[in-house]
DORORO-690085 format. One record per residue (C-alpha): residue in three letters; x, y, z. Coordinates in steps of 0.5 Angstrom, whole numbers, m for minus. Example, Ala and Ser with C-alpha at 12.3 -4.5 7.8 and 13.67 -1.06 7.14 Angstrom:
<nodes>
+------+-------+-------+-------+
| rest |     u |     v |     w |
+------+-------+-------+-------+
|  ala |    25 |    m9 |    16 |
|  ser |    27 |    m2 |    14 |
+------+-------+-------+-------+
</nodes>
This chain:
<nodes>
+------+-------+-------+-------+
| rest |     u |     v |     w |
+------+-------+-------+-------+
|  unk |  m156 |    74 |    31 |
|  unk |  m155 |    81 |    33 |
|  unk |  m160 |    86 |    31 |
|  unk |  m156 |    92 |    32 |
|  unk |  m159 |    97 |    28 |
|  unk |  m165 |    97 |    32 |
|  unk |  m162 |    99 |    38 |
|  unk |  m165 |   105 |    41 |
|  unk |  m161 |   111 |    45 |
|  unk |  m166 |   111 |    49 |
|  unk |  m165 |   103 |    50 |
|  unk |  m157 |   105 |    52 |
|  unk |  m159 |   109 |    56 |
|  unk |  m163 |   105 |    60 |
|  unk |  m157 |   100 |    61 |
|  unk |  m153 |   106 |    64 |
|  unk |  m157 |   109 |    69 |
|  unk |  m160 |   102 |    71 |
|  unk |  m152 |   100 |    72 |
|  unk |  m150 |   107 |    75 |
|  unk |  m156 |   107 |    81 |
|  unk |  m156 |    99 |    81 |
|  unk |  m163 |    98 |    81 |
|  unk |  m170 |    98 |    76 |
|  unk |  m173 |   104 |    81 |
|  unk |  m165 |   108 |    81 |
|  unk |  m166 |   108 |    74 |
|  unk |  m173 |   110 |    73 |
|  unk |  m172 |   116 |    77 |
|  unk |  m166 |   117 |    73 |
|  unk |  m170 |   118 |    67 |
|  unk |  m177 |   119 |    69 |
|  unk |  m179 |   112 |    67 |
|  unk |  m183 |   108 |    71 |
|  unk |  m179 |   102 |    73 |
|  unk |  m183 |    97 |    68 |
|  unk |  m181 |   102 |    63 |
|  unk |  m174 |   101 |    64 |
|  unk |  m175 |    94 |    65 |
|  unk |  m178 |    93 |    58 |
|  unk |  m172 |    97 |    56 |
|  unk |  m168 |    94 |    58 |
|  unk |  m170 |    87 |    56 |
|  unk |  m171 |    89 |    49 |
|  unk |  m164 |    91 |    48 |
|  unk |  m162 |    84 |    51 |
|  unk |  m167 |    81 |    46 |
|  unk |  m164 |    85 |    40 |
|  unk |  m157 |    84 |    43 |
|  unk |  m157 |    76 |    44 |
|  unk |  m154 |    76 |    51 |
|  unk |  m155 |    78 |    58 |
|  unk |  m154 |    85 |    60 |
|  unk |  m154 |    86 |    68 |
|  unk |  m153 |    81 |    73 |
|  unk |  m155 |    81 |    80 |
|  unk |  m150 |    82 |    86 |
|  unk |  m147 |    81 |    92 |
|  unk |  m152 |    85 |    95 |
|  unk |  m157 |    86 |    90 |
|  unk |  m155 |    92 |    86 |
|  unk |  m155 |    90 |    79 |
|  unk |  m148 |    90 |    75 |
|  unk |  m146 |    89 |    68 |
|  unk |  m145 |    83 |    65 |
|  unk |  m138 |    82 |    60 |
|  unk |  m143 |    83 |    54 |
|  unk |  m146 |    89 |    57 |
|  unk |  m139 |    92 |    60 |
|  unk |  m138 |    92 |    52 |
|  unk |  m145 |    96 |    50 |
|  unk |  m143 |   102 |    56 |
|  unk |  m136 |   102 |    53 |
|  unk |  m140 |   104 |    46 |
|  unk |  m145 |   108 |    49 |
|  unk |  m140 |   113 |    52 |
|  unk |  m136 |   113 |    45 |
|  unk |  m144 |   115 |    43 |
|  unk |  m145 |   120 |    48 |
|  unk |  m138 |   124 |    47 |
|  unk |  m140 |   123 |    40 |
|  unk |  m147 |   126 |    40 |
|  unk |  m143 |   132 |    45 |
|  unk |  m138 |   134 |    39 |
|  unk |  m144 |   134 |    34 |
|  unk |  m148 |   138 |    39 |
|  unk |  m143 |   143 |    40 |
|  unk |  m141 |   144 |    32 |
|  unk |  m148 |   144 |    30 |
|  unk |  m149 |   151 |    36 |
|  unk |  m142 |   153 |    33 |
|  unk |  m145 |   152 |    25 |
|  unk |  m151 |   157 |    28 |
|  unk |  m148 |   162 |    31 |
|  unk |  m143 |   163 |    26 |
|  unk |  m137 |   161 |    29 |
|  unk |  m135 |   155 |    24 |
|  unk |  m138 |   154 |    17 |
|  unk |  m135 |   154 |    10 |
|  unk |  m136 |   160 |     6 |
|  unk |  m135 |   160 |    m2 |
|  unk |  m133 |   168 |    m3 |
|  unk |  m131 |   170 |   m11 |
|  unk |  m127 |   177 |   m13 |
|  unk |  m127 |   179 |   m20 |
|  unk |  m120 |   178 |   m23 |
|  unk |  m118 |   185 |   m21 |
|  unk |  m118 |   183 |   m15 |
|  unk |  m114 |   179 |   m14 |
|  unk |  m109 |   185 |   m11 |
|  unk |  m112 |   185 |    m5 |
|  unk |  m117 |   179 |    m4 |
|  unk |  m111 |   175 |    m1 |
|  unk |  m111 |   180 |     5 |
|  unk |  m118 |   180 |     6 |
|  unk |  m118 |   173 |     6 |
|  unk |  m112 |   173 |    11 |
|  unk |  m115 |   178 |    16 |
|  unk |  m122 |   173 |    16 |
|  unk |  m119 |   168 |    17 |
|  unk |  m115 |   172 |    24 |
|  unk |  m122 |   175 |    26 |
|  unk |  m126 |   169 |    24 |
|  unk |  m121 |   163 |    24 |
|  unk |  m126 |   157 |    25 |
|  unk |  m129 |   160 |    19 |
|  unk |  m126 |   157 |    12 |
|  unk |  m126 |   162 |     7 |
|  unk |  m126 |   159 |     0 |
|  unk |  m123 |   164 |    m5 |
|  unk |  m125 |   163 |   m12 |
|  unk |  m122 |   169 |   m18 |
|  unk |  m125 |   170 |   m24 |
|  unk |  m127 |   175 |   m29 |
|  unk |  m133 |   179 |   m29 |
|  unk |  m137 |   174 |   m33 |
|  unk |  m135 |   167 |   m29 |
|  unk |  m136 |   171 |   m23 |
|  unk |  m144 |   173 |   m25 |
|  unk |  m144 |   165 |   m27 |
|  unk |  m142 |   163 |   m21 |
|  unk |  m147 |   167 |   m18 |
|  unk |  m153 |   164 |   m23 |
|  unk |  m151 |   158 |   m21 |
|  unk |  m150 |   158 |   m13 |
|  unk |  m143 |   156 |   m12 |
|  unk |  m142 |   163 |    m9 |
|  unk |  m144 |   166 |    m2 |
|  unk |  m141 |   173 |    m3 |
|  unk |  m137 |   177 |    m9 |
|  unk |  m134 |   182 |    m9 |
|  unk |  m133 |   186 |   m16 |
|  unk |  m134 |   194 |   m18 |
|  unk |  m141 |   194 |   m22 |
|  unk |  m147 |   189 |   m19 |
|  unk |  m151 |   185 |   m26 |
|  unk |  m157 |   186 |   m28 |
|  unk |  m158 |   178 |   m26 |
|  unk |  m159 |   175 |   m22 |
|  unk |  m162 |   179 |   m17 |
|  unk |  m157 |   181 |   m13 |
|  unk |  m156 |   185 |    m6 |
|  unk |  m151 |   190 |    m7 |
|  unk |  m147 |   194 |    m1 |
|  unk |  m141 |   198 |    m3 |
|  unk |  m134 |   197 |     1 |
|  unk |  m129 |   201 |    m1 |
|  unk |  m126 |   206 |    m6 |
|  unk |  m125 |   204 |   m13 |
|  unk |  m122 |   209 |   m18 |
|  unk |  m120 |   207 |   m24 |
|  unk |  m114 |   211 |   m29 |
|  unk |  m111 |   211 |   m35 |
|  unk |  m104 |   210 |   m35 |
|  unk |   m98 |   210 |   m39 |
|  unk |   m90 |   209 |   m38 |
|  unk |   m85 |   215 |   m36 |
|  unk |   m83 |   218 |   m42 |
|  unk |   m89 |   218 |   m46 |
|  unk |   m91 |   225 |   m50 |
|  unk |   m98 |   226 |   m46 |
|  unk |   m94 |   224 |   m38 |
|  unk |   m93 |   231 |   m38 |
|  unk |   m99 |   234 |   m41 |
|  unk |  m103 |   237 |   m36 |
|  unk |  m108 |   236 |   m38 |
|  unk |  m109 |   231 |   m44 |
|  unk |  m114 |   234 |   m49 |
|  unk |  m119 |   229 |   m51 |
|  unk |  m117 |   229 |   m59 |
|  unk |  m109 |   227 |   m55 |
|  unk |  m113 |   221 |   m52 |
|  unk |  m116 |   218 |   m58 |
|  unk |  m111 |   218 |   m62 |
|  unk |  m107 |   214 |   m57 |
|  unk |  m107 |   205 |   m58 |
|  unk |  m111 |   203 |   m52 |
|  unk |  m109 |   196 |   m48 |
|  unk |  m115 |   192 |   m46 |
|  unk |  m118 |   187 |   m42 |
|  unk |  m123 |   182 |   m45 |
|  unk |  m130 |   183 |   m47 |
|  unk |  m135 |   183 |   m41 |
|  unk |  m129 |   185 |   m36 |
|  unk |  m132 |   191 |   m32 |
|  unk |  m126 |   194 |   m34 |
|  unk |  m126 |   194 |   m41 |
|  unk |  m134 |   196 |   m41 |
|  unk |  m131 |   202 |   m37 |
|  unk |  m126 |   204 |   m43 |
|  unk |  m130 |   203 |   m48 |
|  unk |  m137 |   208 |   m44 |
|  unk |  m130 |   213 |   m43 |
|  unk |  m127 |   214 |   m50 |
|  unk |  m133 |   214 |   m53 |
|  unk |  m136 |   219 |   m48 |
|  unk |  m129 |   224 |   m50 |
|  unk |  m129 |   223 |   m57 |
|  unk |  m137 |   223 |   m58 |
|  unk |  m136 |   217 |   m64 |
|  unk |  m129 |   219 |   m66 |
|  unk |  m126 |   211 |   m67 |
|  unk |  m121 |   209 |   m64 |
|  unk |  m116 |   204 |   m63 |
|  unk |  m115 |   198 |   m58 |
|  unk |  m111 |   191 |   m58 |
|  unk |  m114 |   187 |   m53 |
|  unk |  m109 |   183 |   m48 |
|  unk |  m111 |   177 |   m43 |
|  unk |  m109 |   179 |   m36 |
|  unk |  m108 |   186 |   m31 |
|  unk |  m100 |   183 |   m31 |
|  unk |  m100 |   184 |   m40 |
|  unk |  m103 |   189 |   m40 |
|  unk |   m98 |   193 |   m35 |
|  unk |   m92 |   189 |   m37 |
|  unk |   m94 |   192 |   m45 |
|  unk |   m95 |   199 |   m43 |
|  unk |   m88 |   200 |   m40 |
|  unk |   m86 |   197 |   m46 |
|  unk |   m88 |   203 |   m49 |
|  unk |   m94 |   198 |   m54 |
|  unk |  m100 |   203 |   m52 |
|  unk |  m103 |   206 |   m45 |
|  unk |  m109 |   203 |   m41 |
|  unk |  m115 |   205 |   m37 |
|  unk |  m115 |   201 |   m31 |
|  unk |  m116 |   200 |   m24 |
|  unk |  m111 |   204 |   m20 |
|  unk |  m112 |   198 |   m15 |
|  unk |  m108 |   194 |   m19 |
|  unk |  m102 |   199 |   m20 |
|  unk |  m101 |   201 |   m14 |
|  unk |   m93 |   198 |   m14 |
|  unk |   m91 |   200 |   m21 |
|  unk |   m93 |   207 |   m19 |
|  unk |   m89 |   208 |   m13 |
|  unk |   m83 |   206 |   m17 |
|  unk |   m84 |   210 |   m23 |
|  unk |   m83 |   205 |   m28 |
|  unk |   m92 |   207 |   m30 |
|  unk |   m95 |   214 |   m29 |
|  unk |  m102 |   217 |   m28 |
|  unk |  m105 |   221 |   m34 |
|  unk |  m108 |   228 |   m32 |
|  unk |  m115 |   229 |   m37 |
|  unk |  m121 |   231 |   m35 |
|  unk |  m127 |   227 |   m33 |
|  unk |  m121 |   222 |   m28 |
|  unk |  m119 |   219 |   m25 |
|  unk |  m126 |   214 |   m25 |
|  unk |  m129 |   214 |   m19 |
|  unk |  m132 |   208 |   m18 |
|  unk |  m133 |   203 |   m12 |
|  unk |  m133 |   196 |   m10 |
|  unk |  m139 |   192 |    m8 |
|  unk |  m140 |   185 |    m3 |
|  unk |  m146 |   182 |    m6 |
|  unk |  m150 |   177 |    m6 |
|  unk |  m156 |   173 |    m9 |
|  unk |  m163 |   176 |    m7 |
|  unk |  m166 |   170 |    m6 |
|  unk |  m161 |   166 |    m2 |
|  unk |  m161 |   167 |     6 |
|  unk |  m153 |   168 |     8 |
|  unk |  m151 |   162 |    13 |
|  unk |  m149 |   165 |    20 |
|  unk |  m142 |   162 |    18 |
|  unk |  m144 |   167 |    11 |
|  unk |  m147 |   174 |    15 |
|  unk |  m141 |   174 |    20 |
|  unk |  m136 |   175 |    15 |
|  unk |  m141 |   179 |    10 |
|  unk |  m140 |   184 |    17 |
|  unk |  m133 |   184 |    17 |
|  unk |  m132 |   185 |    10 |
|  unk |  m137 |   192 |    11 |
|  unk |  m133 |   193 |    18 |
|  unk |  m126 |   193 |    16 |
|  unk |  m129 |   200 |    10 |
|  unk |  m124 |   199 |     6 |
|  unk |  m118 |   199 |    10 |
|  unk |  m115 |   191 |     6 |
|  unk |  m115 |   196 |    m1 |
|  unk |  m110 |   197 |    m4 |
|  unk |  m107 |   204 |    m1 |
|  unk |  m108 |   210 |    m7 |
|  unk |  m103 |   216 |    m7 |
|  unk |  m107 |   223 |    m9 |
+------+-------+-------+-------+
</nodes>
């Protein structure tokens, strides 16, 4: 019976360039064997084989058997097969294939589909994985290595991160046209306190923003809040007229060109904050990984949202 899972490359190799040159010696300096060597080769692999691989010819030149006709059929699919394998392990470390899991908080999720666009023009045997969340679930992903790189405006304590700004990120208080404090130029803090505010869930980034404003301005002056699950509600909620809201500006860009939301003019806005690529201190970037953490730094901001002064 066959032994086929001992049969050697070196061994295939053998029974082609004995069958390419025709003899032991043609073979030998073909592969810088000695002629027993590739004898010995050769007889290995008809033993593990069970059958013949080589005959004489005509004239004395050896020719595969019927049976060794089979194994160089195999041997050639082998050798396409290990080229192939060869030419994507050279890709996957140069970077010019590979798979990246790249996470963008939920404010995000305004430009993070363009950036992704543009990587995978720029970089297109790179597969770019988007994964949207807030900020915690995105500190949770990175703690727990599903992540390569983020993006997100305020880099966590932990896990240790390295941290690179890419872009612009300010944040606004807005309300909707007809609001008393539309017109206010500007809106006196005590004006500000006295509004209901729409906001995110705990530990959004966002949220955390807000709450360092407010009690900055009203120096401990309580004021009211009614918390709203997603960006979409708390816009949607504030043109309905239920309340105002500090938030990215990224994220209403459209409903400000239309009219339907307004930038309050106060002090101390809009927030100037940033947007950070981040990843894991202790994890080494695959190539894959670096080139599009590069891009990503190379395109300055310019897949952001544009913002109107």
């Amino acid at each position: 019976m066959a032994r086929i899972n001992a049969v050697t490359l070196r061994q295939l190799r053998v029974l082609r360039a004995v069958i390419d040159s025709g003899s032991l010696t043609g073979a030998a300096g073909l592969l810088s064997l000695s002629p027993p060597a590739i004898h010995s080769q050769l007889r290995a692999l008809e033993d593990l084989l069970g059958a013949p691989m080589v005959i004489r010819g005509e004239h004395g030149a050896f020719l595969a058997t019927e049976e060794g006709r089979a194994v160089l059929e195999a041997e050639a699919q082998i050798a396409i097969a290990l080229e192939t394998c060869a030419r994507r392990v050279a890709a996957l470390q140069s970077g010019h294939t590979g798979n990246v899991s790249l996470g963008v908080v939920s404010t995000g999720k305004y430009f993070a589909p363009r950036l992704v666009a543009d990587l995978r023009r720029a970089l297109p045997e790179v597969e770019v994985t988007l994964r949207i969340g807030n900020r915690d679930a995105v500190i949770q992903w990175l703690t727990s290595r599903a992540l390569d790189l983020a993006i997100m405006g305020r880099p966590p304590r932990s896990p240790a991160v390295l941290a690179e700004p890419i872009g612009p990120h300010p944040h606004i208080i807005v309300a909707p046209p007809d609001h008393p404090l539309a017109a206010a130029d500007p809106a006196l803090p005590q004006d500000l306190l006295a509004e209901t505010y729409l906001a995110r869930e705990p530990g959004s980034g966002t949220r955390i923003l807000m709450t360092r404003f407010l009690d900055r301005i009203g120096d401990g002056t309580p004021w009211r809040m009614v918390e709203m699950g997603t960006n979409e509600t708390i816009k949607q909620a504030v043109i309905a007229g239920l309340g105002i809201a500090l938030i990215s500006q990224h994220t209403v860009t459209e409903e400000l060109r239309a009219g339907r939301l307004v930038a309050l003019k106060a002090a101390g806005l809009p927030i100037q904050r940033n947007w950070f690529i981040i990843r894991r201190e202790d994890m080494a970037l695959s190539p894959a990984g670096q080139r599009v953490h590069d891009h990503v730094l190379a395109l300055n901001g310019a897949f952001l949202p544009a913002v109107e002064s």
